[in-house]
ROGUKOL-692924 format. One record per residue (C-alpha): residue number from 1; x, y, z; residue in one letter; chain. Coordinates in steps of 0.02 Angstrom, whole numbers, plus 50000, padded with zeros to 5 digits. Layout:
! residues N
<i NUM, u X, v Y, w Z, aa A, ch A>
...
END
This chain:
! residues 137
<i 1, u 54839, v 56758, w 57446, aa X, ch A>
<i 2, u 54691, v 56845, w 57370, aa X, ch A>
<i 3, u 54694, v 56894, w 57192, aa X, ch A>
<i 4, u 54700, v 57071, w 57201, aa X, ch A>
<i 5, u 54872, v 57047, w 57308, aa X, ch A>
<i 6, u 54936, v 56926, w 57168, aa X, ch A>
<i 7, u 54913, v 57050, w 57016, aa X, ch A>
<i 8, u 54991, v 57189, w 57137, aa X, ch A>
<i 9, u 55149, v 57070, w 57162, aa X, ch A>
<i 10, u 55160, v 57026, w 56978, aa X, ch A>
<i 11, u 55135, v 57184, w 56920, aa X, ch A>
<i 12, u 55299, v 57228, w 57043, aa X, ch A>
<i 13, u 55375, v 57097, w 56996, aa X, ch A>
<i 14, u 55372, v 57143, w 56826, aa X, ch A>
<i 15, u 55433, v 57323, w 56863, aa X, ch A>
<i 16, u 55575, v 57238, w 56960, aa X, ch A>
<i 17, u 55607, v 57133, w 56805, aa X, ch A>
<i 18, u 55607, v 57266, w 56660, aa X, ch A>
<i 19, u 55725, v 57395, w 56781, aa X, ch A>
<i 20, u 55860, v 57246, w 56818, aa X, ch A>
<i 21, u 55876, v 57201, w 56612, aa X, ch A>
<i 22, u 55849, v 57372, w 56574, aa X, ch A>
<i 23, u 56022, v 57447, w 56715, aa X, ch A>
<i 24, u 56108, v 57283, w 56670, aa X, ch A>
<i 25, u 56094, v 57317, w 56471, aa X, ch A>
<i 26, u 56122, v 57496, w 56495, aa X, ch A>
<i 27, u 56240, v 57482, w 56620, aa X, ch A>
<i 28, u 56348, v 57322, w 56632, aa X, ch A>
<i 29, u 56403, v 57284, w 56806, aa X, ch A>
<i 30, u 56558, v 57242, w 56769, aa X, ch A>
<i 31, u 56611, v 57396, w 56669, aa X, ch A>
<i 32, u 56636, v 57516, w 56823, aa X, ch A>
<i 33, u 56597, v 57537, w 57002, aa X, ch A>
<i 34, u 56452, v 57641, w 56948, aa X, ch A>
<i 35, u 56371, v 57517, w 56840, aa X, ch A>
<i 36, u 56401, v 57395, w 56974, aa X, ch A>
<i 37, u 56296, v 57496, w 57087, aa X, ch A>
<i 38, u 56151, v 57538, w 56973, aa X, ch A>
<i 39, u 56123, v 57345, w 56935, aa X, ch A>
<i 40, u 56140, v 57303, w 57117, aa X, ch A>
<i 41, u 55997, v 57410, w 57173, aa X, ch A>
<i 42, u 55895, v 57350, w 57047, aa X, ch A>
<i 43, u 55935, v 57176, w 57080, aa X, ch A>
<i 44, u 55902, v 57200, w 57258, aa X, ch A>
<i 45, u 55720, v 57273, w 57205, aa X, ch A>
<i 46, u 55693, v 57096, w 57108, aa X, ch A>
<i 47, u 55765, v 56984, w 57226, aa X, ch A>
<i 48, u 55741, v 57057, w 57396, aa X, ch A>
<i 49, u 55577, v 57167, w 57392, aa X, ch A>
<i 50, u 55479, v 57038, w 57278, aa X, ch A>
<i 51, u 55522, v 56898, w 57429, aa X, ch A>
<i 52, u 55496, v 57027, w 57581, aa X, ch A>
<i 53, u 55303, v 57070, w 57493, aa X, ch A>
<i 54, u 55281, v 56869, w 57493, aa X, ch A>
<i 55, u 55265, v 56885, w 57683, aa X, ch A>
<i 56, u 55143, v 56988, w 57808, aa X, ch A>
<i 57, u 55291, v 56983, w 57934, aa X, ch A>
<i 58, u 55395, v 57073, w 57829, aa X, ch A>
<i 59, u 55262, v 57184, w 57716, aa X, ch A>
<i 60, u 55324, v 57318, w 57807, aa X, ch A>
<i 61, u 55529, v 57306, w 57776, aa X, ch A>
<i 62, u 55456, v 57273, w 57574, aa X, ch A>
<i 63, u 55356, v 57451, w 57584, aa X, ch A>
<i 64, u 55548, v 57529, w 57657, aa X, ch A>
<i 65, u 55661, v 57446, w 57532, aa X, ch A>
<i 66, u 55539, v 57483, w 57396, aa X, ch A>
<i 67, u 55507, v 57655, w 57446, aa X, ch A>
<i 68, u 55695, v 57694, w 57470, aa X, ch A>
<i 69, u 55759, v 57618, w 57293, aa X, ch A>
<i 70, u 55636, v 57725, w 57209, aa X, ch A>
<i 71, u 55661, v 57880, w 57281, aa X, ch A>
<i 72, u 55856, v 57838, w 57262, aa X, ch A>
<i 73, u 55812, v 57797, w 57067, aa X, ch A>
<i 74, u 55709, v 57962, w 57068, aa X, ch A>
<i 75, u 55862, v 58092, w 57113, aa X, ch A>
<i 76, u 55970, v 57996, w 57015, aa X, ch A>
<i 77, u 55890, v 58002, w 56852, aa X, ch A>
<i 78, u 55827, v 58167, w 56907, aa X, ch A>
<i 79, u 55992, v 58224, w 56925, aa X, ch A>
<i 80, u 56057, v 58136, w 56760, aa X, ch A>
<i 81, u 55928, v 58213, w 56688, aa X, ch A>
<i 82, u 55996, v 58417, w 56731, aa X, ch A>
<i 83, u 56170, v 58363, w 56711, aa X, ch A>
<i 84, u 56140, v 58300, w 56548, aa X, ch A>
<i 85, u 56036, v 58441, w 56470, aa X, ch A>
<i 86, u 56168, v 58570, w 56553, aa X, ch A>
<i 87, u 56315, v 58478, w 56484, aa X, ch A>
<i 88, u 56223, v 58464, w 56317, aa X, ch A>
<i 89, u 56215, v 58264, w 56309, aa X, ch A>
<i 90, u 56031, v 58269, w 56261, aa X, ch A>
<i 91, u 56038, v 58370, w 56098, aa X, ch A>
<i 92, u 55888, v 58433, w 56093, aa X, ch A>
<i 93, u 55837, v 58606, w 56217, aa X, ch A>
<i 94, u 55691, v 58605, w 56321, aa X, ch A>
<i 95, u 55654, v 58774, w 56273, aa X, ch A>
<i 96, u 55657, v 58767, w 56102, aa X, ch A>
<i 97, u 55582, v 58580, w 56086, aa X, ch A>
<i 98, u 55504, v 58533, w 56260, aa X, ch A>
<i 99, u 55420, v 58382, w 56215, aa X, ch A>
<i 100, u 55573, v 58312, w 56110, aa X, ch A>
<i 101, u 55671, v 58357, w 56267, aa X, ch A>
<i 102, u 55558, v 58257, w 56361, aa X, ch A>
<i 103, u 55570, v 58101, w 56273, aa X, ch A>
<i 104, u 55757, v 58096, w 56265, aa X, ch A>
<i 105, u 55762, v 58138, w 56465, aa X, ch A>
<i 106, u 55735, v 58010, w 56598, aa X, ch A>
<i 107, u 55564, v 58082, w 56621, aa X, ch A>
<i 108, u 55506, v 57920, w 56569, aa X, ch A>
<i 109, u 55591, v 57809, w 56653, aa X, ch A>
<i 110, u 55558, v 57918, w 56811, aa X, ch A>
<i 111, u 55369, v 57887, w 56758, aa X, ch A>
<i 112, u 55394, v 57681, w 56772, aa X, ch A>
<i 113, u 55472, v 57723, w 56945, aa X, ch A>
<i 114, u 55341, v 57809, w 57015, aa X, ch A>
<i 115, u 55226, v 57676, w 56952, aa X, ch A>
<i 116, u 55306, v 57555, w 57029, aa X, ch A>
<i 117, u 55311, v 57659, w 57196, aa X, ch A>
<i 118, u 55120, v 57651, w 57184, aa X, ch A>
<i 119, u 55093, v 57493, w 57175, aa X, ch A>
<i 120, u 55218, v 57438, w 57313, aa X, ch A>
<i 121, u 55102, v 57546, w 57418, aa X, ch A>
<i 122, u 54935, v 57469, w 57354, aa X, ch A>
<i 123, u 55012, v 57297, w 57375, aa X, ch A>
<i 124, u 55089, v 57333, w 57580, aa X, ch A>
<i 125, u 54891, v 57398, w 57584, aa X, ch A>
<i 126, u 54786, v 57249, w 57531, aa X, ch A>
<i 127, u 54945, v 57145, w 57621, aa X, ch A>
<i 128, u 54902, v 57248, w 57803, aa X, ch A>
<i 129, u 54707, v 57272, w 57788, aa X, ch A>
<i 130, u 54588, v 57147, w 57878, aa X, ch A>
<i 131, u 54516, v 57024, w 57762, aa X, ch A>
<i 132, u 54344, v 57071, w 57711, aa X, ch A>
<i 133, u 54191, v 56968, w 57747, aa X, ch A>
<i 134, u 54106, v 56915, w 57604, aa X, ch A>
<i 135, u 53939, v 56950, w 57565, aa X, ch A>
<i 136, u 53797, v 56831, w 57486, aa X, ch A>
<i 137, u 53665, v 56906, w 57354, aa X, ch A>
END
């Protein structure tokens, strides 16, 4: 593995990482069928993507999966996001206060998942591309 591929796994590895603790605190699996679900995915993003990315076989199934959870993760919190400002669960209105609204949205955590989109993109990239020759000053 070269070291470029290494810091793209770790770094999506440590996306993987910070969604599972952050759906299992926020959502215990065992407290409904939707927190069960929420935890899942994410656990299938640390377990199953991390090992499919280990392997140029299976790069391509990594890329899918990855893709998939985060657009799945995108509409969700997307969606959480509109239900919650119409219902009036965020507090704050994103006319009046935008930037407050912002912050108390899922903006951000929408933000970490597109992040982590990227770099399972860069990473199935670097995995696919011929190796380059190196060069001698």
């Amino acid at each position: 593995m070269n070291t470029q591929r290494v810091q793209l796994w770790i770094a999506l590895v440590g996306f993987a990482i910070g969604a599972f603790i952050l759906h299992d605190r926020i959502h215990p699996p065992l407290a409904n069928l939707t927190n069960f679900w929420a935890t899942l995915f994410a656990s299938a993003d640390l377990v199953l993507v991390s090992i499919l990315f280990l392997f140029r076989k299976t790069a391509l199934w990594a890329l899918l999966l990855n893709s998939f959870l985060a657009y799945l993760g995108i509409i969700m919190m997307t969606d959480l996001t509109i239900v919650s400002t119409l219902e009036g669960w965020i507090k704050v209105s994103p006319r009046e206060q935008p930037l407050a609204w912002l912050m108390e949205s899922m903006f951000p955590d929408i933000a970490i998942l597109v992040g982590d989109l990227m770099v399972g993109m860069a990473l199935y990239r670097v995995i696919v591309s011929p190796p380059q020759k190196q060069t001698t000053s």
